[in-house]
C-alpha positions in Angstrom: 59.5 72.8 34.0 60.8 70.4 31.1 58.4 67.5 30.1 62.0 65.3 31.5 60.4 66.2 35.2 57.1 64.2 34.6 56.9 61.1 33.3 54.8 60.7 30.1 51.2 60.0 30.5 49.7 56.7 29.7 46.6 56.8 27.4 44.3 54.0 27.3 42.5 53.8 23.9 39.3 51.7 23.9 35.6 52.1 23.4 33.1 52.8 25.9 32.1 49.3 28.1 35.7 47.8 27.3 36.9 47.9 31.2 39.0 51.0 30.5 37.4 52.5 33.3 38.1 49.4 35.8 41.5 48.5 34.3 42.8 52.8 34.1 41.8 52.5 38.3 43.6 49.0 38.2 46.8 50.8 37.1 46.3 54.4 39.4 47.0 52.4 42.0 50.3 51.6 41.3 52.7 53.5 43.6 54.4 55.0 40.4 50.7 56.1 38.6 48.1 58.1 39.7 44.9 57.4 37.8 42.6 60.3 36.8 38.5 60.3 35.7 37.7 61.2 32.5 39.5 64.4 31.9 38.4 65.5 28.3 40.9 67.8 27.6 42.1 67.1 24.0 38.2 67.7 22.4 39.5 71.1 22.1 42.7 73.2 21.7 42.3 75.9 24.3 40.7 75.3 27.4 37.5 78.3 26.9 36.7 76.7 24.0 35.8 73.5 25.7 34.7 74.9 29.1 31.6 76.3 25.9 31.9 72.6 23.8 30.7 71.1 27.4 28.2 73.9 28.2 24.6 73.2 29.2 23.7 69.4 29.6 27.3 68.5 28.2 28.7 69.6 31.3 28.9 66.2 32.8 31.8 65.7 30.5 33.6 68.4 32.9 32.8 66.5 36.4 36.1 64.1 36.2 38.4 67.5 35.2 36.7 69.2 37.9 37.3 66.1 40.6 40.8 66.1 39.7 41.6 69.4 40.8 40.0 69.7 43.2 41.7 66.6 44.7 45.0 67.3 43.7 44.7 71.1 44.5 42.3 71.0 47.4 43.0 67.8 48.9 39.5 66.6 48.8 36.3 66.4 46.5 33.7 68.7 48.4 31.5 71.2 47.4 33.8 73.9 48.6 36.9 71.8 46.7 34.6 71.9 43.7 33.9 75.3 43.9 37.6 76.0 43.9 38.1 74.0 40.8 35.7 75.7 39.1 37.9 79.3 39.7 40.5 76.9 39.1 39.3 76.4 35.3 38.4 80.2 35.1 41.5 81.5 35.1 43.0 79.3 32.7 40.8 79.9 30.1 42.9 81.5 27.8 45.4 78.6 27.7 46.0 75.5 25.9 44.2 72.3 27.0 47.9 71.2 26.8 49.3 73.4 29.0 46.5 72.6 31.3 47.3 69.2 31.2 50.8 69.4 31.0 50.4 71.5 34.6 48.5 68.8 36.0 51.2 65.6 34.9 53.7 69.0 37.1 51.7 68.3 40.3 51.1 64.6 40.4 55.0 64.3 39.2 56.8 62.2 40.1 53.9 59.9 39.5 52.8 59.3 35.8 49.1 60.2 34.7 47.1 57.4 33.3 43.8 58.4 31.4 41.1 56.4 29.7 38.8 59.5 28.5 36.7 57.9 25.7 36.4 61.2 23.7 39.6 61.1 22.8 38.8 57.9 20.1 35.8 59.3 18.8 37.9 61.8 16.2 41.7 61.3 14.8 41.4 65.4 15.7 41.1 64.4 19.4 44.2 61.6 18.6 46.5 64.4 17.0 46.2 66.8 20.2 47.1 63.8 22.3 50.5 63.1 20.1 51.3 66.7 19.8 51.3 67.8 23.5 53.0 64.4 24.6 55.1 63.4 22.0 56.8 60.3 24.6 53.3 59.6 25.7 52.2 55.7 26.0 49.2 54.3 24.3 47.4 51.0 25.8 45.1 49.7 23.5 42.1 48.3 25.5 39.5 46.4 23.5 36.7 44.4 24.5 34.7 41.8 21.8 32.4 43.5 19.5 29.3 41.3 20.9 30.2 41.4 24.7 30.7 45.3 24.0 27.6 45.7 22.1 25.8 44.2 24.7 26.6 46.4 27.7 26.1 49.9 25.9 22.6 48.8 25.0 22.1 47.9 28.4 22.9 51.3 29.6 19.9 54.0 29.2 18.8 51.7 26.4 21.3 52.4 24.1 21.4 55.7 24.1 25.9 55.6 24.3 25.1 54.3 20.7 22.6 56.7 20.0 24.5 59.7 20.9 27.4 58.0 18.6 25.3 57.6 15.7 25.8 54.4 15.8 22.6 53.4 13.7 22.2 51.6 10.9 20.0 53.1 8.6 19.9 51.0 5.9 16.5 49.3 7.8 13.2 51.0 7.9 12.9 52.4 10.8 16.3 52.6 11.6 18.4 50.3 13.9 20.9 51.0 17.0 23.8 49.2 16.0 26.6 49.8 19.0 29.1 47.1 16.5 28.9 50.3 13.9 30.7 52.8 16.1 33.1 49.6 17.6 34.4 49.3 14.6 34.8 53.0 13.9 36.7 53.4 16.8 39.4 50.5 16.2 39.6 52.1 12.9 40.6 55.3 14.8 42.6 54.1 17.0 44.4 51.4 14.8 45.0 54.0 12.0 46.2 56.9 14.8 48.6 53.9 16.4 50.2 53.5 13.0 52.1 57.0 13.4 53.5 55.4 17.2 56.8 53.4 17.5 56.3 50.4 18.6 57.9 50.5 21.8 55.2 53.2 23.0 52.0 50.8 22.3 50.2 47.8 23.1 47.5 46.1 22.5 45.7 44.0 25.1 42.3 42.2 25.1 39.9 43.7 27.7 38.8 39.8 28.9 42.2 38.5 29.4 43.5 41.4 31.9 40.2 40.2 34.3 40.9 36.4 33.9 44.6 37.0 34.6 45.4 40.2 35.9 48.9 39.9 37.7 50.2 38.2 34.6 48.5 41.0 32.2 49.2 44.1 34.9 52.6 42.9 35.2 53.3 43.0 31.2 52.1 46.3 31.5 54.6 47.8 34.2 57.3 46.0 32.2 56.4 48.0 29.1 56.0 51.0 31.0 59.4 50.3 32.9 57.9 50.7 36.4 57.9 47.9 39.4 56.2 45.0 38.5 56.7 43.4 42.0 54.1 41.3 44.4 53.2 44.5 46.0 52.7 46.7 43.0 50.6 43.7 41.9 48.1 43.5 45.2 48.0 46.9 45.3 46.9 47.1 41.3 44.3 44.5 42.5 42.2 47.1 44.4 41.1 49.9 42.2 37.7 51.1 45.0 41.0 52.9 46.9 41.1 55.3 44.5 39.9 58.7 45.5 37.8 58.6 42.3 36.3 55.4 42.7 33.0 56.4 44.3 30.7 59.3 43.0 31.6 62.7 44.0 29.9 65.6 45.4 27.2 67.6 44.1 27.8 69.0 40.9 31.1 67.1 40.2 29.6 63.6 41.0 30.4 61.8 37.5 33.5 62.1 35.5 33.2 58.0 35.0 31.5 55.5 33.9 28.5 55.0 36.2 28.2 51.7 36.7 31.9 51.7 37.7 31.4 54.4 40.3 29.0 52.3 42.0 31.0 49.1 42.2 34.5 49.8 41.7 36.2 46.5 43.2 37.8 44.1 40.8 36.0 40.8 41.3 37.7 37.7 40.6 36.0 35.5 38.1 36.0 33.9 34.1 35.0 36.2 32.0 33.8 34.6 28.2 34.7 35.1 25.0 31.9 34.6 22.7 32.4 33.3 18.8 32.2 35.9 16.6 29.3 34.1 14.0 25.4 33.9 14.9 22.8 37.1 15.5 23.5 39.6 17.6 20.9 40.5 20.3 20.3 43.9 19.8 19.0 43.2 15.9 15.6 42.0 15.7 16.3 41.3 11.9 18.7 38.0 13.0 21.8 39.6 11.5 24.8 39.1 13.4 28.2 41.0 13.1 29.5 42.9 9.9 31.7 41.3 8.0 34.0 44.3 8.7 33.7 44.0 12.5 34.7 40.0 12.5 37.6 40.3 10.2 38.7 43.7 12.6 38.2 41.5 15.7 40.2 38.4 14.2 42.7 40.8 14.5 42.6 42.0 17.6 42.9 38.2 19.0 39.1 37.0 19.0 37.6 33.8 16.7 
């Protein structure tokens, strides 16, 4: 089947904490998407070798892949659903993550995909796959500010998202986790990968503004995409818990998300802040506040 009988899949690039997984639930439930967990496909070219990249206590980073099919193949996320996606994966080793995926934007077709897997920022190796196996495909830059974002990976497992990003300054004695180190990396990534994109296929959006106005923000993005941007698509859009991944799954496939998102999925209404960009960040016990780097980045992606 020709990539003309799917419609392209709609990436959303952002670091971790920046609402991509609330906002990429948002958008599944419009009737013309269908939003997936964090499938991870792209970390490697063919699908064996990242069945063995994800091996041991990296095989969280399967649990979203394996909820998918079995939801989409088995019509539920059970254990015996789970146990079917697993034979599922098994006899597809020896093809391309592509393929795979391109398979899987076959069976939710007519719908379009829509993905927020953070791996895929954390290399320009992991961007490339994602250009290469969807050449049409959509690219929603999601970004958060660097001192609200800094803030809630710390918060999480004391830091250790940074940690495990080498995010750490080690220019102190001992060394520091810095989350705004691997921020900034990432908008690098993603800024420098978006340069290869024509225009019409990318846009940028501030994480804060799509929660303070989200039928004005959620309807700019079905006008870019070309899809219904009516009242219904809009309250529909406005209640991401209906997703069949919004909750945690069974045994052995219970992740595939962020966490804190499985556990309160529902899109409260509220003002969130947007904090200056000058004075010390909390996580520094030294009183420094962002890099110079990271401010003049942020200034411009929209924050002052």
């Amino acid at each position: 089947m020709s990539a003309s009988r799917y419609p392209p899949p709609l990436f959303i690039l952002g670091s971790p904490r920046s609402y991509t997984s609330l906002v990429c639930a948002m958008l599944g439930q419009h009737p013309g998407c269908y939003g997936v967990p964090e499938l991870n496909l792209f970390t490697a070219d063919r699908l064996q070798n990242l069945v063995e990249e994800y091996a041991g206590y990296r095989q969280i980073q399967l649990h979203g892949l394996l909820r998918t099919v079995a939801q989409l193949y088995g019509g539920e996320q059970s254990l015996l659903s789970i146990d079917m996606a697993h034979r599922w994966i098994l006899a597809r080793l020896q093809r391309t993550t592509a393929d795979v995926y391109r398979e899987l934007c076959r069976k939710v077709a007519p719908l379009r995909i829509v993905d927020k897997s953070p791996v895929y920022v954390e290399s320009v190796e992991n961007l490339q796959r994602l250009q290469k196996a969807f050449p049409g495909a959509f690219y929603l830059h999601l970004v958060r500010h660097p001192r609200r974002q800094g803030e809630s990976v710390m918060n999480v497992a004391k830091g250790m998202i940074a940690v495990m990003a080498n995010s750490i300054d080690y220019s102190t004695e001992p060394p520091t986790v810095d989350p705004q180190i691997s921020w900034y990396e990432v908008q690098r990534n993603i800024s420098g990968f978006l340069k290869r994109i024509p225009p019409e296929r990318q846009l940028c959006m501030r994480g804060e503004d799509v929660l303070n106005g989200p039928r004005e923000k959620l309807s700019e993005v079905c006008r870019w995409l070309g899809i219904d941007h009516g009242e219904q698509a809009l309250d529909d859009m406005l209640h991401p818990e209906r997703s069949p991944f919004a909750s945690l799954g069974p045994v052995g496939a219970h992740l595939g998300n962020d966490l804190g998102f499985l556990k309160s999925p529902a899109f409260r209404p509220g003002s969130v802040d947007v904090p200056a960009l000058d004075g010390p960040v909390p996580w520094r016990g030294d009183g420094q506040g962002l890099q110079d780097r990271v401010i003049a980045v942020a200034r411009e992606l929209g924050y002052r």
